[in-house]
NUBAZA-186157 format. One record per residue (C-alpha): z, x, y; residue number from 1. Coordinates in steps of 0.2 Angstrom, whole numbers, plus 5000, padded with zeros to 4 digits. Layout:
// NUBAZA-186157
    w    u    v resi
    Z    X    Y  NUM
...
END
This chain:
// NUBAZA-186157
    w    u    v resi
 4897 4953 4874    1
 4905 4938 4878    2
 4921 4937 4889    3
 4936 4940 4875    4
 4950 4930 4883    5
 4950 4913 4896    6
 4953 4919 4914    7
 4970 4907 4912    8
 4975 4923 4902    9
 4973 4937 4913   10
 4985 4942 4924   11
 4981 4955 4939   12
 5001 4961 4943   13
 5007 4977 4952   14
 5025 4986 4947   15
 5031 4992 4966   16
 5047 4998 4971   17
 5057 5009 4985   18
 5058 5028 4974   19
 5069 5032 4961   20
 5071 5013 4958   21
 5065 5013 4942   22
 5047 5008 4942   23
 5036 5021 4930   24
 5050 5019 4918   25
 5048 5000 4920   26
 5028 5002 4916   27
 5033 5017 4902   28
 5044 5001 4894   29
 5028 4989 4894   30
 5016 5001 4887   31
 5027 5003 4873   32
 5031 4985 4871   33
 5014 4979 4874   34
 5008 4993 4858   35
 4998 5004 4870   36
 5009 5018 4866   37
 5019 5024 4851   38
 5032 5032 4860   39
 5040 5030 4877   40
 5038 5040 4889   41
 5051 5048 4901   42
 5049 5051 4918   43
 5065 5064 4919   44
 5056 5073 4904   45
 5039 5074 4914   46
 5031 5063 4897   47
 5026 5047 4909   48
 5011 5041 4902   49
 5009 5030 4919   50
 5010 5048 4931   51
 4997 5059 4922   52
 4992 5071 4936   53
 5001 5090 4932   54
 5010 5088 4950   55
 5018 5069 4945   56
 5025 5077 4930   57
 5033 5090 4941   58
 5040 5083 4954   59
 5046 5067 4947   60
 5036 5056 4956   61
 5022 5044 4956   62
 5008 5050 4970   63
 4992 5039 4965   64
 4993 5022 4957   65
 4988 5021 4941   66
 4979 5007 4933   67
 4979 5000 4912   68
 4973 4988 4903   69
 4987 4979 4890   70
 4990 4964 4879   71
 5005 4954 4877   72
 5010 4940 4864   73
 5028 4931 4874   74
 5044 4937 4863   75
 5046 4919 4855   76
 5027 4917 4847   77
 5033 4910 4830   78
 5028 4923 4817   79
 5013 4914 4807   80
 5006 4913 4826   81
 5010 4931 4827   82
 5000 4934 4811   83
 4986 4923 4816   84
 4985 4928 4832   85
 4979 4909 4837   86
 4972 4908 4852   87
 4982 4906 4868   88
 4994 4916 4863   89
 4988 4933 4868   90
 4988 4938 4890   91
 4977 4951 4895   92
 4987 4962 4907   93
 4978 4973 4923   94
 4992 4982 4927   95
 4995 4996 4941   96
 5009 5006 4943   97
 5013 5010 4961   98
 5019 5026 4971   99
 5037 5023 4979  100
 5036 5039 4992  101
 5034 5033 5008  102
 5018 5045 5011  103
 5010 5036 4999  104
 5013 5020 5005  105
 4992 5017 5008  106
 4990 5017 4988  107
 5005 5001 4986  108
 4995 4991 5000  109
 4976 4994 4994  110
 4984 4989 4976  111
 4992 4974 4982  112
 4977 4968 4989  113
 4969 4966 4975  114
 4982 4961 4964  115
 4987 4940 4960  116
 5006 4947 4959  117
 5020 4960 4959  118
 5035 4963 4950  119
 5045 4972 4962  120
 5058 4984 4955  121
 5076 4986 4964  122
 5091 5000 4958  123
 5105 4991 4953  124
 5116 5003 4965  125
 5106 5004 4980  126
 5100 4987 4981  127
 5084 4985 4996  128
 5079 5002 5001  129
 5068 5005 5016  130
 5055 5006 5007  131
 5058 4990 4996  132
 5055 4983 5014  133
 5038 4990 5020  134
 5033 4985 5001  135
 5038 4966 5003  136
 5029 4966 5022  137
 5014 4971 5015  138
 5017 4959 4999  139
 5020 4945 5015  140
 5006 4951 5022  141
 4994 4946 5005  142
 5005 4932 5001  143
 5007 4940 4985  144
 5017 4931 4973  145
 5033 4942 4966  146
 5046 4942 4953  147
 5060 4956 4955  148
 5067 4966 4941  149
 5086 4971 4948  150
 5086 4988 4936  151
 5098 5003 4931  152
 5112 4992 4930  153
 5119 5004 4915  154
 5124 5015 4931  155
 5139 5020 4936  156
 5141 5009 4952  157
 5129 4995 4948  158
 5131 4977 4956  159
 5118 4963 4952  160
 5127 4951 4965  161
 5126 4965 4979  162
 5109 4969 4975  163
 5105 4952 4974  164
 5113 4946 4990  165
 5105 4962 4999  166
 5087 4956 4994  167
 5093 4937 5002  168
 5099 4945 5016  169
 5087 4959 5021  170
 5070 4951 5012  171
 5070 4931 5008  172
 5081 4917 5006  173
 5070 4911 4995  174
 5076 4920 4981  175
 5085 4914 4964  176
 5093 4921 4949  177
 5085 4916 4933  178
 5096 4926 4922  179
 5115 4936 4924  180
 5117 4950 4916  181
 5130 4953 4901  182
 5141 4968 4908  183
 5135 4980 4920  184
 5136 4999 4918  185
 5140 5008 4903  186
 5144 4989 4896  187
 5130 4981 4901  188
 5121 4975 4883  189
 5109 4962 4889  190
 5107 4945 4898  191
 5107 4928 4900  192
 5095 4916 4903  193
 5099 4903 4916  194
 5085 4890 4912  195
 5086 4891 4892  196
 5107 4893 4895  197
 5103 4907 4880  198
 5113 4925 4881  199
 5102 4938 4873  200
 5107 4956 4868  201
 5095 4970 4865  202
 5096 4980 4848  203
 5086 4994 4838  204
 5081 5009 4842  205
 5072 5005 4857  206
 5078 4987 4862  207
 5063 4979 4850  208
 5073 4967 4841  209
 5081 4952 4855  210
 5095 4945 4847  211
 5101 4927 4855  212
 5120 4930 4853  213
 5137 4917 4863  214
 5138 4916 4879  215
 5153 4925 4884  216
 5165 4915 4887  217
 5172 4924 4905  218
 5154 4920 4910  219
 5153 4902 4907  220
 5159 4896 4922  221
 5146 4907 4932  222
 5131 4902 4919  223
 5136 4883 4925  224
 5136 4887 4945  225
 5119 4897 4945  226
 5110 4886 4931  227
 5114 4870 4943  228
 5107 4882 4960  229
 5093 4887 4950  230
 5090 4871 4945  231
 5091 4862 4964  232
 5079 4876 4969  233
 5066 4872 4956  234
 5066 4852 4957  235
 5063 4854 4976  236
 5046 4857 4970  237
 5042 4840 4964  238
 5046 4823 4973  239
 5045 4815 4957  240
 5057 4826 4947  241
 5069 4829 4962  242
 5070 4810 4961  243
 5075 4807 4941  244
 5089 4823 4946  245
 5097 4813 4960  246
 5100 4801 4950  247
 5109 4810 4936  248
 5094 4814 4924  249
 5091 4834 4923  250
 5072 4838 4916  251
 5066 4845 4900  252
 5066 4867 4900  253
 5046 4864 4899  254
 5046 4854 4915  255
 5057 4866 4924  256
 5044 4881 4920  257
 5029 4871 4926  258
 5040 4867 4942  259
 5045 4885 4944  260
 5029 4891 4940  261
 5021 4881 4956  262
 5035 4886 4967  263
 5032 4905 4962  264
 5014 4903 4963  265
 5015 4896 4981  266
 5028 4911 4987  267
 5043 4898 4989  268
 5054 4902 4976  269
 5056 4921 4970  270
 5065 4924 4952  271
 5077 4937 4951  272
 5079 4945 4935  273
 5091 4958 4928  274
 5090 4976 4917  275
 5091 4994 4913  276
 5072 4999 4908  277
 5079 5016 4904  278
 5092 5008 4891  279
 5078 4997 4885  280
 5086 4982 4893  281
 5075 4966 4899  282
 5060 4973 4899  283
 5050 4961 4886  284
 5060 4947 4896  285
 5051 4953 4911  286
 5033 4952 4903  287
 5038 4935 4898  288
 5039 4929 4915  289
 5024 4936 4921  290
 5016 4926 4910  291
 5025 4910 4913  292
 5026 4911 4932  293
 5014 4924 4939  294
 4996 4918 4943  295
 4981 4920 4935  296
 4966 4922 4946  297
 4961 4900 4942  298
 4980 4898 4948  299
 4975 4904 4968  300
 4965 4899 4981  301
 4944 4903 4979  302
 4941 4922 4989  303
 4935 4920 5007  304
 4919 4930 5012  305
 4908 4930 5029  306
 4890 4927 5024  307
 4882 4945 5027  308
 4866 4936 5037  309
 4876 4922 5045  310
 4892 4928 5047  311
 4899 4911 5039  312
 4915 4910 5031  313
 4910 4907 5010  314
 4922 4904 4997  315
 4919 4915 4981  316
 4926 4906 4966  317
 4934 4915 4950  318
 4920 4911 4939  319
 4909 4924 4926  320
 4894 4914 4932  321
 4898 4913 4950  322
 4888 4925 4962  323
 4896 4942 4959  324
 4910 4948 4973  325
 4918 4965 4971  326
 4931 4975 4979  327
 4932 4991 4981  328
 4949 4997 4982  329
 4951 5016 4977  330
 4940 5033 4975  331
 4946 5046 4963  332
 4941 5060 4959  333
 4943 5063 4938  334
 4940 5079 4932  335
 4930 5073 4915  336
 4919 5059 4925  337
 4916 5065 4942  338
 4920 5052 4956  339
 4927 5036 4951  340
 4927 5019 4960  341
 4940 5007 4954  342
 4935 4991 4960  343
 4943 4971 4958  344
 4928 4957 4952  345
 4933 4940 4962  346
 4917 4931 4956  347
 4903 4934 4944  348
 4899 4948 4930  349
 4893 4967 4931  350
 4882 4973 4918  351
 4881 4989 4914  352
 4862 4997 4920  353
 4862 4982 4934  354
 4858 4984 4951  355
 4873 4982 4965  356
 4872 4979 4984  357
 4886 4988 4992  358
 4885 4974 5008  359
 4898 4986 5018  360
 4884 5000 5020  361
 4869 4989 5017  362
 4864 5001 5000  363
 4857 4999 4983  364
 4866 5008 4969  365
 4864 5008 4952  366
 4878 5004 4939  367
 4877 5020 4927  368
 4894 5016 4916  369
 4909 5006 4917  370
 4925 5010 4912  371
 4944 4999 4907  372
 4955 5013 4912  373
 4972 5015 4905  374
 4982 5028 4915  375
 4970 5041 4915  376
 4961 5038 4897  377
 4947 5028 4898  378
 4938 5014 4889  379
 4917 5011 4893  380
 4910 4993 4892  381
 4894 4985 4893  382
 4899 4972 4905  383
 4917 4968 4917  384
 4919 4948 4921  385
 4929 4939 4935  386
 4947 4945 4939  387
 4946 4960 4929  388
 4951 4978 4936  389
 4939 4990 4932  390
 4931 5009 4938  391
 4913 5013 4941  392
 4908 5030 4938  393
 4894 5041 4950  394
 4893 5027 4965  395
 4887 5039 4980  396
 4890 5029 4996  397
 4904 5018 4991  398
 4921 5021 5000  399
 4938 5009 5000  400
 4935 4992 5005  401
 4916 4991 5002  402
 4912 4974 4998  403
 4901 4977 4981  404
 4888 4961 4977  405
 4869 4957 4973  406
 4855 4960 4985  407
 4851 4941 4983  408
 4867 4936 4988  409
 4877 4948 4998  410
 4894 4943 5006  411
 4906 4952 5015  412
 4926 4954 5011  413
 4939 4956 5024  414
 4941 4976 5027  415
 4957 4984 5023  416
 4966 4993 5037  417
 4976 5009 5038  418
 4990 5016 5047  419
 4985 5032 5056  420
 4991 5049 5051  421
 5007 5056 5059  422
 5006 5074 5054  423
 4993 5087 5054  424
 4991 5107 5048  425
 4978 5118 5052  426
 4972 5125 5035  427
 4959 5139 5030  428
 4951 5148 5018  429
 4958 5162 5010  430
 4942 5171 5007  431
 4924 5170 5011  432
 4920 5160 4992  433
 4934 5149 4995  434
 4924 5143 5012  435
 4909 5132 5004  436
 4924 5127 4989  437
 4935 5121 5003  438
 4924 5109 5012  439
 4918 5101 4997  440
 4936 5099 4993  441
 4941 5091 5007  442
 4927 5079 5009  443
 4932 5072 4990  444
 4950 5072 4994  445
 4947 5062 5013  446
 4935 5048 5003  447
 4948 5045 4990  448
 4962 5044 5002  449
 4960 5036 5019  450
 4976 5042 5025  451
 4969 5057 5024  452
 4958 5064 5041  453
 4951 5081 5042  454
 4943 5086 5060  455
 4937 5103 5065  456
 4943 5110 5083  457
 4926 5115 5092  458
 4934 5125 5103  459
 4944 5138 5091  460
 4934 5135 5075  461
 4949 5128 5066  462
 4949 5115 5051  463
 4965 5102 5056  464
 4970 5092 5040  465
 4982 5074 5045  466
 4990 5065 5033  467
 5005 5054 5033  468
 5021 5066 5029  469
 5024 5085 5023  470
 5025 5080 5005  471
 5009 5071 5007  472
 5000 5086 5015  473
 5007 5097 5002  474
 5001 5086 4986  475
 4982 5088 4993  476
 4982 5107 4997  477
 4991 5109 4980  478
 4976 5099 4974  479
 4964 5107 4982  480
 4971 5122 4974  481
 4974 5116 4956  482
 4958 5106 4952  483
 4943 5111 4966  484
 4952 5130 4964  485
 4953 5134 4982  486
 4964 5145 4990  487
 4970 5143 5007  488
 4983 5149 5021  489
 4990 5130 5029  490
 5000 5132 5046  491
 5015 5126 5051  492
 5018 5105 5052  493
 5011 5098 5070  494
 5015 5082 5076  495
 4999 5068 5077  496
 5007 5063 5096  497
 4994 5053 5104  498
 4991 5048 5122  499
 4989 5030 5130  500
 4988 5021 5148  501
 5003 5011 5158  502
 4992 5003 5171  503
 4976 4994 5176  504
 4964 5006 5183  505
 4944 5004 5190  506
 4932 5020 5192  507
 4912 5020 5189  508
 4903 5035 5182  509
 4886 5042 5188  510
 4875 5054 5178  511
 4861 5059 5189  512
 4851 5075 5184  513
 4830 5078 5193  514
 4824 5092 5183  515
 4804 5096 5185  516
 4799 5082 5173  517
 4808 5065 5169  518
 4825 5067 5176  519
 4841 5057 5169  520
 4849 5041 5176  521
 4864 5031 5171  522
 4878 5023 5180  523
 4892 5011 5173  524
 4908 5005 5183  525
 4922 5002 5170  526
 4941 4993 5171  527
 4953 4998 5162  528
 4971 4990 5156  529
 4985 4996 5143  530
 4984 4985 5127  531
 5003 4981 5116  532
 5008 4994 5105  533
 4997 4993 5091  534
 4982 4989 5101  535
 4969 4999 5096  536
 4955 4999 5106  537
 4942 4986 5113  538
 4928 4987 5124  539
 4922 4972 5131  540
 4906 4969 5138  541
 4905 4961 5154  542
 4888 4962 5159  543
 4880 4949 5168  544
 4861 4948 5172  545
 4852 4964 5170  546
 4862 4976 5179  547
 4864 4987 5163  548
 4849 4985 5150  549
 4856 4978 5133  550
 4850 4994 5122  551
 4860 5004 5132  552
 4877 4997 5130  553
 4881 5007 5113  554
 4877 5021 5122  555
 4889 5017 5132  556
 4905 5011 5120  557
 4899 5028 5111  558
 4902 5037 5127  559
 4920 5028 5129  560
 4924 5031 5110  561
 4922 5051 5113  562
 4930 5052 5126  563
 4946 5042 5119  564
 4944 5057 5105  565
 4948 5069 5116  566
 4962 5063 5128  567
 4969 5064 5146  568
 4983 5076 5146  569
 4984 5085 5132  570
 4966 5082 5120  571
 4978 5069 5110  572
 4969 5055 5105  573
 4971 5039 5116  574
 4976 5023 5111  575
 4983 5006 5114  576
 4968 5005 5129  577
 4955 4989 5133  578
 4939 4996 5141  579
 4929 4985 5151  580
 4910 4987 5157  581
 4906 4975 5171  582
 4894 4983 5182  583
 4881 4995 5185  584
 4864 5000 5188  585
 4848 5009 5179  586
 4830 5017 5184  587
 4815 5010 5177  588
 4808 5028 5171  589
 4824 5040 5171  590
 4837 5030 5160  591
 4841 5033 5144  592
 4856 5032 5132  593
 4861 5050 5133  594
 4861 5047 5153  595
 4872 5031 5150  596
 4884 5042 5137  597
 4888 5054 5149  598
 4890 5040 5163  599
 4902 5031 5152  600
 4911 5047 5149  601
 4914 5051 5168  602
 4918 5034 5173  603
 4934 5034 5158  604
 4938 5053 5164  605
 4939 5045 5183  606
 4950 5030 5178  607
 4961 5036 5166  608
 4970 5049 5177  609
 4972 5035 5189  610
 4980 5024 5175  611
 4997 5031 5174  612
 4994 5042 5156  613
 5006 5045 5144  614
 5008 5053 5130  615
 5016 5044 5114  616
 5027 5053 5098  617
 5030 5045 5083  618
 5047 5039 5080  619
 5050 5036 5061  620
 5064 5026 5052  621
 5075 5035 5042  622
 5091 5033 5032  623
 5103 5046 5028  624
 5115 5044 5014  625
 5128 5053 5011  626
 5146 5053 5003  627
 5159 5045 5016  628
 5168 5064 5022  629
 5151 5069 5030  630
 5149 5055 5041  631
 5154 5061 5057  632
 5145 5079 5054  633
 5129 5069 5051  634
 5128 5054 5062  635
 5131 5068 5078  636
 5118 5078 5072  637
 5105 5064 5070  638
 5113 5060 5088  639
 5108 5077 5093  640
 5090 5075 5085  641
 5087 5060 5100  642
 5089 5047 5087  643
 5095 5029 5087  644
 5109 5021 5074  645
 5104 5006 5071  646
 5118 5002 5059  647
 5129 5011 5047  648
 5132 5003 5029  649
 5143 5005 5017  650
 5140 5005 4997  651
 5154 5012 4985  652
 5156 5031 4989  653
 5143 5032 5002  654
 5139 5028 5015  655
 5121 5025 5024  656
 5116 5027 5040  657
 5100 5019 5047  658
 5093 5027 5062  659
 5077 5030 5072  660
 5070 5046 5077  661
 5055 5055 5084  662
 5044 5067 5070  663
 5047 5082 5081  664
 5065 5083 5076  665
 5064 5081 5059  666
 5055 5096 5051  667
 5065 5105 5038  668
 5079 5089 5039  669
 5081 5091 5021  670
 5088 5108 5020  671
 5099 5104 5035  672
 5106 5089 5027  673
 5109 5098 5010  674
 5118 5111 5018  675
 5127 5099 5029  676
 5134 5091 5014  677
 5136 5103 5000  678
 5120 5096 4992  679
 5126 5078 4991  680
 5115 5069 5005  681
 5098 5065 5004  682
 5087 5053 5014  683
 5072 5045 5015  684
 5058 5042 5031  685
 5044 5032 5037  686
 5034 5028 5053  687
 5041 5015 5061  688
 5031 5016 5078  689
 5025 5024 5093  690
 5034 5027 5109  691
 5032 5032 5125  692
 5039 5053 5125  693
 5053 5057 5139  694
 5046 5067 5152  695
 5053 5084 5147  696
 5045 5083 5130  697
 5029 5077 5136  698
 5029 5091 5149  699
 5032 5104 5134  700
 5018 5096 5125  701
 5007 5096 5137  702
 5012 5114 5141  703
 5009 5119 5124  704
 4991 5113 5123  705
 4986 5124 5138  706
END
């Protein structure tokens, strides 16, 4: 079956946003508009189409992203083009709807890395939010292009010029109004637009029918000054057209767009647009603009892939006849299909039945069936061409960010990285049949999620479960109860502290064992140095001659990587740390690589203590807001908690306090604060770094490991 619409009319775009800003009802509003749903569903009703899984329903709140396939005709197709649907009139929209919760931040940046663009969402009160932030790094990161949605401002409170000066301020200067809205909370009735200088409101029952109405007169005067800003901002652009607008000529509306477009595309110019989704305001507007200045995969630079045999960079083109190049981005388990792998095509076509080279893990696996999903109903087709999002049902030994291609031709992507779990549980089984269940469980939920580790403790038999926060541990054991049916008993929240080095230290390490036969010989001398924060590990080989046969140095990194498992002070994992090999010595008949293991293991035990160990807590960002009364009460208590303000900011009513503070403070902050404040305060938290613990809590945890 041949490929149903040009690639010029796809768009790969992601809806993120900081919770509670807005988001699922923003992608509730385009599957209604886009006819994929006859009714609209509300996230406060627990009807979301967009948050399917029982426990999104529940709480409110998006958990895993959800990824659909829509169409979309722009609101001002001429009717007999309507009728005919003539071609180029029709986008093909991959769509994903994004968690906002900080513990599921890993789903927002796999998404955006395979997505051409984002519509990020803002509330209209609260302007950038923390987690606004971590969203737009990682957008930066990808050099995602964006268009942001300022919604709810039907709320009591709401400020498109606040909201819009704190995205300036706190995110990019490179951001411009495109439209102003008309009135803001409960007289807000639709908007301008600054480019067509039109004033639209929205009428019907459920804001269908756009109605091009006066500009009110008191907004004239602001239409003028933000038309001529946007316009300075757009012809910047283009030499030639900034030239004809110094000189007094202004360019066509169409020219404009095709200038905005490239400045949008390039990630220098960011429109700003305005809305209530859940009053059915600006929505269709929205999809408009995706289609006008969002790319489409021919609008961005070709992929770049490391040949799997030479290592050499290769551009992959966005092309159904190029070599095919996948992404693998997410594993979820669906309880009608089994295990699903939702992967992104950057080049070339999958047939169903074909043969795939997972170039990652250096496997062959077969494509059984090939599904369009939308939310969680799903569509099966024969074959899935470039820059479409689809899932593949039954891959075995595919994990997020395999690299999917054909044996012929295998290339690798660049990996994706995550951040490493903050909190952990110990969790068991509440009865002997749950045992068998529970392992099974937990292996699905750790290869869907990669935030998600589960270790056993050797010594004491225990499983440890880490994720990222306590609503994210509690989503997975309330998942492992509710779709693998396990019960289990889950300790009490411990902190993932880990443990890192302060200074240069040098040891050698030699495993010497005669036994009756062949005995064992291996000796390795090792420097090592404290790496930044954020580091990681590195181990570099210095060997020079033969000193140290080449097929025993993975025995040796192997022997390093364990031992950094299992810590210095306190058995926390060490980090942060540069390992050096640059000597040693080996016996003709007694080496081996077990012998250079355990060589490798005493030399790191020998210069660790001497290397001035520390152990390191996680400090997380958090904000408190609260109504002005309780400031004082609050502010000395995060004082008390051995936190850091960083600022105190004021919106109408409230006021939010920005602070750092170590995890170990903060369990059960959210009752504390709701009885600090009658039930009025909230807050929200993410990791912000590691730090070095003071010596009386390191002394305490090192105590409490004994």
């Amino acid at each position: 079956m041949p490929r149903v619409y040009p690639l010029e009319r796809v768009r790969d775009f992601g809806i993120i946003a900081h919770i509670d800003a807005g988001k699922t009802t923003v992608s509730e509003r385009i599957l209604f508009y886009t006819g994929i749903s006859h009714k609209i569903g509300e996230v406060h009703e627990g009807e979301a189409v967009m948050d399917w899984m029982d426990q999104e329903r529940e709480r409110g709140i998006t958990i895993t992203s959800a990824a659909t396939t829509c169409f979309w005709m722009p609101t001002f197709t001429n009717e007999d083009d309507k009728i005919n649907n003539k071609a180029g009139n029709t986008y093909r929209f991959n769509l994903i709807d994004t968690p906002g919760h900080i513990d599921f931040t890993v789903e927002v940046k796999r998404s955006l890395r395979v997505l051409d663009g984002a519509v990020v969402v803002f509330d209209g009160v609260a302007g950038v939010e923390p987690q606004s932030e971590t969203n737009w790094r990682y957008a930066d990161e990808f050099m995602v292009p964006r268009i942001c949605f300022i919604n709810k401002l039907d709320r009591t409170g709401a400020s498109f010029a606040k909201s819009f000066q704190s995205i300036l301020d706190r995110l990019t200067p490179n951001a411009v109004m495109i439209q102003l809205p008309i009135g803001l909370e409960s007289e807000h009735k639709g908007v301008v637009d600054l480019l067509a200088k039109k004033a639209y409101h929205f009428e019907g029952e459920r804001g269908e029918k756009i109605v091009e109405v006066e500009i009110p007169a008191d907004m004239v005067e602001e239409v003028t000054k933000r038309r001529a800003i946007l316009i300075e901002k757009i012809v910047e652009q283009d030499e030639a057209m900034m030239e004809r607008y110094l000189a007094g000529e202004t360019p066509s509306l169409a020219e404009l767009k095709v200038a905005l477009r490239k400045g949008v595309i390039k990630v220098e110019i960011i429109p700003v647009m305005a809305g209530s989704a859940l009053k059915n305001k600006g929505v269709q507007f929205v999809l408009d603009a995706v289609v006008d200045y969002l790319p489409s995969p021919l609008d961005l630079p070709p992929v770049k892939a490391h040949d799997a045999e030479t290592g050499e960079e290769v551009e992959r083109l966005p092309d159904d006849n190029a070599p095919f190049t996948a992404l693998a981005f997410k594993i979820a388990t669906d309880p009608f299909v089994g295990s699903l792998t939702f992967f992104r095509i950057y080049s070339g076509t999958l047939k169903k039945g074909s043969y795939i080279y997972n170039a990652t893990k250096g496997e062959k696996e077969r494509v059984g069936r090939i599904l369009r999903m939308h939310a969680n109903d799903r569509e099966e087709v024969d074959e899935i061409f470039a820059g479409d999002i689809g899932a593949l049902v039954g891959m075995k030994n595919t994990t997020t960010g395999d690299t999917l291609t054909y044996e012929d031709n295998p290339v690798f992507l660049e990996k994706m990285t995550f951040p490493e779990p903050v909190i952990s549980v110990r969790i068991e089984p509440k009865t002997k049949a749950d045992q068998e269940k529970m392992g099974i469980a937990l292996r699905k939920l750790s290869e869907e999620d990669p935030t998600f580790r589960v270790s056993g403790n050797a010594e004491t038999g225990e499983t440890i479960i880490a994720g990222m926060g306590e609503l994210h541990l509690d989503v997975l054991v309330e998942r492992m109860k509710r779709e693998f049916k396990v019960e289990a008993n889950v300790g009490r929240p411990q902190v993932s502290y880990k443990e890192t080095i302060r200074a240069h230290a040098e040891a050698e390490g030699k495993y010497i064992k005669q036994s009756g036969g062949r005995g064992q010989y291996g000796h390795v001398k090792i420097k090592m140095d404290p790496l930044e924060r954020g580091g990681g590990f590195e181990f570099v080989n210095e060997i020079k001659g033969a000193s140290i046969p080449t097929e025993y140095i993975p025995a040796v990194e192997k022997g390093i990587k364990e031992s950094l498992d299992r810590g210095i002070l306190a058995g926390y994992k060490v980090i942060d740390t540069k390992v050096t090999l640059y000597d040693g010595s080996f016996h003709e008949v007694d080496s081996s690589e077990a012998a250079f293991k355990m060589a490798a293991s005493m030399a790191f035990k020998a210069a660790a203590s001497m290397a001035k160990p520390v152990i390191l807590e996680p400090i997380m960002q958090v904000q408190v807001i609260i109504p002005d009364e309780y400031l004082g009460d609050v502010s000395g208590d995060v004082s008390s908690k051995r936190g850091r303000i960083e600022s105190i900011d004021d919106r109408p009513m409230i006021k939010v306090i920005n602070a750092v503070i170590p995890l170990a403070e903060m369990f059960g902050y959210a009752t504390k604060l709701r009885s600090m404040t009658q039930g009025r305060g909230n807050y929200t938290m993410e990791f912000s770094s590691y730090e070095e613990a003071p010596t009386n809590v390191a002394t305490t945890i090192i105590e409490g490991r004994k």
